[in-house]
C-alpha positions as CSV (number, residue, x, y, z in Angstrom):
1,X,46.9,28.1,37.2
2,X,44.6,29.0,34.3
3,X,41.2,28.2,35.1
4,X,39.4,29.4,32.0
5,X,41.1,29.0,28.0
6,X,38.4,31.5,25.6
7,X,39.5,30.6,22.1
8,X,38.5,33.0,19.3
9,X,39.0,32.5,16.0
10,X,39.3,35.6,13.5
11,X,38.9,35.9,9.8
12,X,38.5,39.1,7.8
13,X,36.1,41.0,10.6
14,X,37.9,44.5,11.1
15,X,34.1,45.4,11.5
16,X,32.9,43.6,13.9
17,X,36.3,42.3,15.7
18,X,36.3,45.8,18.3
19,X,33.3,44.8,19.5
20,X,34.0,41.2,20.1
21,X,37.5,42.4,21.9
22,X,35.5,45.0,24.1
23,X,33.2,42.5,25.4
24,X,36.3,40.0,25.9
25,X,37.4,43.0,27.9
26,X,34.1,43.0,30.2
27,X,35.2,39.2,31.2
28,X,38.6,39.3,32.4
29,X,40.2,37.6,34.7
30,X,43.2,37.3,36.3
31,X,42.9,33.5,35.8
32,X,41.6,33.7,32.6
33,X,43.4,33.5,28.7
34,X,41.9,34.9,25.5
35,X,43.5,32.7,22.6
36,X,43.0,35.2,19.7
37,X,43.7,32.9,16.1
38,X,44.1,35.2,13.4
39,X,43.1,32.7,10.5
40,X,45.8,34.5,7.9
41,X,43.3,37.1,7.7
42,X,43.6,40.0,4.7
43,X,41.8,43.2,6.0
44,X,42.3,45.3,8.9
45,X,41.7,42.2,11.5
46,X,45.8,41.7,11.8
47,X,46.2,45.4,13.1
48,X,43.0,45.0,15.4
49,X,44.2,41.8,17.3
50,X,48.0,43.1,17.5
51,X,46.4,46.2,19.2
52,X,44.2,43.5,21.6
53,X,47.4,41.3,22.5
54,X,48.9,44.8,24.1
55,X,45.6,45.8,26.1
56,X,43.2,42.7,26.5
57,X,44.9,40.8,30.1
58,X,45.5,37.5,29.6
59,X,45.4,37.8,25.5
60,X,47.6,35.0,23.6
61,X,48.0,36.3,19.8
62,X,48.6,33.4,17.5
63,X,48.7,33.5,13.5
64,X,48.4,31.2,10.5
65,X,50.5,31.3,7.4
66,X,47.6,30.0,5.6
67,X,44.0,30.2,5.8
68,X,42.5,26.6,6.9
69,X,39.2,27.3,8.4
70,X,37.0,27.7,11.4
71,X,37.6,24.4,12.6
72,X,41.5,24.3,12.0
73,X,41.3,27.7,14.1
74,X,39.4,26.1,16.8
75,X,42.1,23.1,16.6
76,X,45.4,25.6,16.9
77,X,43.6,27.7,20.1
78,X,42.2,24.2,21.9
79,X,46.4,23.4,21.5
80,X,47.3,26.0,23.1
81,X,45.3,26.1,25.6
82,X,46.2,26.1,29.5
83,X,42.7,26.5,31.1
84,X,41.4,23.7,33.6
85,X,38.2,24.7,31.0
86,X,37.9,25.6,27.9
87,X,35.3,27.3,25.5
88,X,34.9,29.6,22.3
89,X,33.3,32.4,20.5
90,X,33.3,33.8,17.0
91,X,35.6,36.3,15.8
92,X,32.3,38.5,14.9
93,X,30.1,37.6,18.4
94,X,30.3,39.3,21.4
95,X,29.2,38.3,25.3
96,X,27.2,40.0,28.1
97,X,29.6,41.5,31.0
98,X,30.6,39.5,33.6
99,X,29.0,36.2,31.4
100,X,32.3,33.6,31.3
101,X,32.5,34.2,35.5
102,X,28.9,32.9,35.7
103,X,29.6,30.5,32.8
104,X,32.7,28.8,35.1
105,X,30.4,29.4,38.3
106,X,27.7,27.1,36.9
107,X,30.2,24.1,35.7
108,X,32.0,24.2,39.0
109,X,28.9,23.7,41.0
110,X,27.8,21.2,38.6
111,X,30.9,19.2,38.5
112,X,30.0,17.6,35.2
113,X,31.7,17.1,31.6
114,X,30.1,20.3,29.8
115,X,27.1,23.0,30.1
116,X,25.2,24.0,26.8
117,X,23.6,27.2,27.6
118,X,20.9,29.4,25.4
119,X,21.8,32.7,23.6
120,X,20.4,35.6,21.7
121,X,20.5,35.4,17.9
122,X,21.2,38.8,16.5
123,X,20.1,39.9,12.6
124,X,20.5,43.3,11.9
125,X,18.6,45.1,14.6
126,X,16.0,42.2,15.9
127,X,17.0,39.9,18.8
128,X,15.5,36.6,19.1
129,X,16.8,33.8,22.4
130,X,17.4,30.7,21.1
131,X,17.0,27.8,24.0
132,X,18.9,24.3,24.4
133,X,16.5,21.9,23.1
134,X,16.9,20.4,27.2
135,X,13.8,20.5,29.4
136,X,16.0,19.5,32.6
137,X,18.2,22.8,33.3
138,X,20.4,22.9,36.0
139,X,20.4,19.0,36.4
140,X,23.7,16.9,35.3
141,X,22.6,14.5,32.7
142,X,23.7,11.5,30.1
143,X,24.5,13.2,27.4
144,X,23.9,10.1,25.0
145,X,20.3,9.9,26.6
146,X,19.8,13.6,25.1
147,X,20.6,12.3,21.2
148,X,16.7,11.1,20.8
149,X,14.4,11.2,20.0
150,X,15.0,10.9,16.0
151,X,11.9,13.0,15.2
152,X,12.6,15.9,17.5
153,X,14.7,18.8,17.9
154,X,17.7,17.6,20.6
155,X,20.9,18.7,21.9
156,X,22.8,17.7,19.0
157,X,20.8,19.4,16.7
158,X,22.0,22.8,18.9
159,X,25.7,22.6,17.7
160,X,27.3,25.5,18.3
161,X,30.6,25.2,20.4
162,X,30.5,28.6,22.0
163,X,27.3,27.9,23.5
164,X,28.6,25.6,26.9
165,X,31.9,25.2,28.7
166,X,33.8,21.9,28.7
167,X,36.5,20.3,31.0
168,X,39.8,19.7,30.4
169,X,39.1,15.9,30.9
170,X,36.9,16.0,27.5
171,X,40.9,17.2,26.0
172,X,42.5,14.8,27.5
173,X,40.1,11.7,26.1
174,X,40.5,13.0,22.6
175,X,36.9,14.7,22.4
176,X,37.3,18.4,21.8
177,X,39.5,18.7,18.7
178,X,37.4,19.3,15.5
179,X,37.7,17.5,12.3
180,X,40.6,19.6,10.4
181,X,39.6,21.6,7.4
182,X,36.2,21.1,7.7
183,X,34.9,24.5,6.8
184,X,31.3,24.3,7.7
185,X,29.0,22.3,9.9
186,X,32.5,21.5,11.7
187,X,30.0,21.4,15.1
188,X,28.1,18.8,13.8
189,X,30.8,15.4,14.0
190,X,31.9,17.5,17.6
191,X,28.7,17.4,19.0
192,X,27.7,14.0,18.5
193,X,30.6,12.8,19.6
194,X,30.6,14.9,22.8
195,X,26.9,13.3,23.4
196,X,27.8,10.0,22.5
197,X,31.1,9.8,24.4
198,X,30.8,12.1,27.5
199,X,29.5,11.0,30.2
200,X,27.5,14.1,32.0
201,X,26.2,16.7,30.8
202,X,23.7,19.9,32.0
203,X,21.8,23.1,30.5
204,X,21.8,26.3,32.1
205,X,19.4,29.1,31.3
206,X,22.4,31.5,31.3
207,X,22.1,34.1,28.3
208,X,25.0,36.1,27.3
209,X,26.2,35.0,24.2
210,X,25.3,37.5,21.1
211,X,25.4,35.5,17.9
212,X,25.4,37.7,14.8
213,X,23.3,36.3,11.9
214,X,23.9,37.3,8.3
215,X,27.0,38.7,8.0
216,X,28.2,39.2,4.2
217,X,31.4,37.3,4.7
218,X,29.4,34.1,6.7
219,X,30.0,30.9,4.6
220,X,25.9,30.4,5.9
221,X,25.8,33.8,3.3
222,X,28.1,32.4,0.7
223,X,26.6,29.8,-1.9
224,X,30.5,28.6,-3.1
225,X,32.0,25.4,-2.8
226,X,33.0,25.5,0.7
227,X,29.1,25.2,1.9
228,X,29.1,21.8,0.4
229,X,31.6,20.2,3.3
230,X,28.3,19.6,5.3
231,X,28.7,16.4,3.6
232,X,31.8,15.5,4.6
233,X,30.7,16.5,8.2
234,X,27.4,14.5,8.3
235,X,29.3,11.8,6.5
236,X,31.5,11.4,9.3
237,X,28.4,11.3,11.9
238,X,26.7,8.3,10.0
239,X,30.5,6.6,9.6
240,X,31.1,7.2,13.9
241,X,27.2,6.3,15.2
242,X,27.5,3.3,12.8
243,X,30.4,2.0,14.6
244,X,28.9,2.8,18.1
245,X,27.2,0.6,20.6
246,X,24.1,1.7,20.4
247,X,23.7,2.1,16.5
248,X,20.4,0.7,16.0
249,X,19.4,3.1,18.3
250,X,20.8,6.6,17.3
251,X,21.3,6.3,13.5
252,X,17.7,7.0,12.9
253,X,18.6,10.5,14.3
254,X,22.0,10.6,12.3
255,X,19.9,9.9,9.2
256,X,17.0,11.6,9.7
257,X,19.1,15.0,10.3
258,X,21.5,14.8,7.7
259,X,18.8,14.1,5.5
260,X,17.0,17.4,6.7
261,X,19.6,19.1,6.0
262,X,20.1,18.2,2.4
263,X,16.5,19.1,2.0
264,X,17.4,22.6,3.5
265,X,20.0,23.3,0.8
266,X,18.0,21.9,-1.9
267,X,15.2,24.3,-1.2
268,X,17.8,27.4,-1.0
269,X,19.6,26.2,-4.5
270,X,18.9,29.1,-6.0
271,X,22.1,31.0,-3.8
272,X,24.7,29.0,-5.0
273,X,26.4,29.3,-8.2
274,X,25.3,27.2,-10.7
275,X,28.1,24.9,-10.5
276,X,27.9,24.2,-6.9
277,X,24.3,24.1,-7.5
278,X,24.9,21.1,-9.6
279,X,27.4,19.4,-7.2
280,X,25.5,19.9,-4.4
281,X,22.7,17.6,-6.2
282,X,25.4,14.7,-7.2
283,X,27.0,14.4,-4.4
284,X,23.9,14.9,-1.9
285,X,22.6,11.9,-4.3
286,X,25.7,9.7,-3.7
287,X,25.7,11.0,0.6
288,X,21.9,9.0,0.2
289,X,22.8,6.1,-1.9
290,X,25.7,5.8,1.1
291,X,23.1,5.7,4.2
292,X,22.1,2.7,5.6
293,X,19.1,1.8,3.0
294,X,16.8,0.6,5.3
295,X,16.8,3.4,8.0
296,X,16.9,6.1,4.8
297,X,13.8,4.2,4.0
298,X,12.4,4.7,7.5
299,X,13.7,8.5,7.7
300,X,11.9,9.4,4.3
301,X,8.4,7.9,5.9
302,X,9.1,9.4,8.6
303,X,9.5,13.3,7.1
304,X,6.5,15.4,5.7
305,X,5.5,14.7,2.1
306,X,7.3,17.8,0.2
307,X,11.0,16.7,1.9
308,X,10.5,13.5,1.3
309,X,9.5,13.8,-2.5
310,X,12.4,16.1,-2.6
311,X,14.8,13.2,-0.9
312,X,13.2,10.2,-3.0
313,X,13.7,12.0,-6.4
314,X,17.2,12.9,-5.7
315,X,17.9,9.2,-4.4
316,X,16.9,8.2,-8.2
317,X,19.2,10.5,-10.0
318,X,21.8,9.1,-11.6
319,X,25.1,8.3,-10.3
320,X,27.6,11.1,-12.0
321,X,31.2,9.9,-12.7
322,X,34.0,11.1,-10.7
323,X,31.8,13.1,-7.8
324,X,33.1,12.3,-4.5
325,X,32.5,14.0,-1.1
């Protein structure tokens, strides 16, 4: 029986991939699988994982034809997967020794859905921890009661999937797949749907994630056309919490974010090509003119006065033909 599935996707990072596989290396178990998912990769990254699948215990090597994405990645490891749990990490992260064996340790004596834990952000050679927006730790919660508030930073805002551990149950009920292609902000329609259909939930102050910031080949580095699928991902948040029970209730926060986030690329325009520059304020101007008006209208008086300028002037601009998300 497999108790733990690690699924790691890979794309072009020969230079960081060793260290990833060496700290894999620190977590083995006999009871343990490393699904390594080369994403069709075109440097030295092949070679690397071929070498892994030979020495790593418990490593399942699977390839793509074709490139598709971190989420498509995520999708093909998550189907292959045998664990009774299942969780992730980046092709160019790495993990503490010994830190999955805790990780499983504090979901079993929990007994709930999933655990979001902290980590350590890593740029260059500084090291900052970066905490689960959850004042209750070690305490199983709702996870829809951790959406709100809309004005605050909350669980949902802390996306990343290889931050926590999940059971197999969240597989079976359709929750832990990713929205295919997507090839940024792909946690963002995950983790609201984890909070708004799961039913428990904890945070653990476990550290032992190592999360590598500014890497050249990062689409958060790139300003091309793949950056703009945060659209289509926050699209698809507003689109699910409309249709959920408690809409009037948590699509101020759907709103809110989203339109913080269009704020955040609009004041970074200058790092995308001009192009994308230009799409980026189209269709961020249609993604507003789709919200629900009247909680838009609340979100904007609701945000300091520079984003909401920002917001308001881009809601005026004119509708340009043939822009789609």
């Amino acid at each position: 029986m497999v108790k733990l599935s690690v699924i790691v996707p890979f794309y072009n990072v020969q230079q960081y991939a060793p260290d990833t596989l060496r700290s894999l290396l620190s977590n083995v178990r006999e009871d343990f699988e490393f699904i390594l998912v080369d994403d069709c990769s075109r440097d030295g990254t092949p070679e690397i994982l071929a070498r892994a699948e030979r020495e790593l215990p418990g490593a399942v090597l699977v390839r793509h034809e074709q490139n598709g994405g971190l989420a498509t990645a995520r999708n093909t490891g998550i189907d292959r997967a045998r664990g009774e749990y299942l969780t992730f990490l980046d092709g160019d992260d790495w993990l503490a020794p010994g830190y999955f064996p805790r990780l499983l340790k504090a979901i079993e004596e929990l007994g709930c859905d999933f655990v979001r834990t902290d980590h350590v952000q890593c740029t260059a050679r500084s090291r900052s921890v970066h905490r689960v927006p959850v004042g209750r730790r070690n305490t199983v919660l709702d996870p829809r009661a951790a959406i709100l508030p809309a004005d605050r930073s909350t669980s949902v805002d802390y996306a990343y999937a290889w931050a926590g551990i999940y059971h197999r149950r969240l597989l079976d009920k359709g929750l832990l797949h990713f929205t295919d292609g997507l090839r940024t902000a792909e946690d963002r329609p995950w983790i609201w749907k984890l909070h708004r259909e799961a039913e428990s939930f904890a945070a653990v102050s476990l550290l032992g994630v190592f999360y590598r910031r500014g890497v050249a080949s990062s689409l958060t580095q790139i300003g091309d056309v793949r950056q703009l699928d945060f659209i289509r991902a926050f699209d698809q948040v507003i689109t699910e919490t409309a249709a959920d029970r408690e809409a009037g209730v948590l699509l101020p926060k759907a709103v809110r974010t989203y339109c913080a986030i269009i704020s955040h690329h609009l004041g970074s325009i200058e790092r995308f090509e001009p192009a994308v520059a230009r799409q980026l304020k189209s269709m961020s101007a249609a993604a507003l003119r789709r919200m629900p008006q009247d909680v838009l209208d609340e979100a904007l008086d609701s945000m300091d006065l520079q984003r909401a300028t920002r917001l308001r002037r881009l809601r005026r601009r004119p509708a340009a033909a043939g822009v789609a998300a």
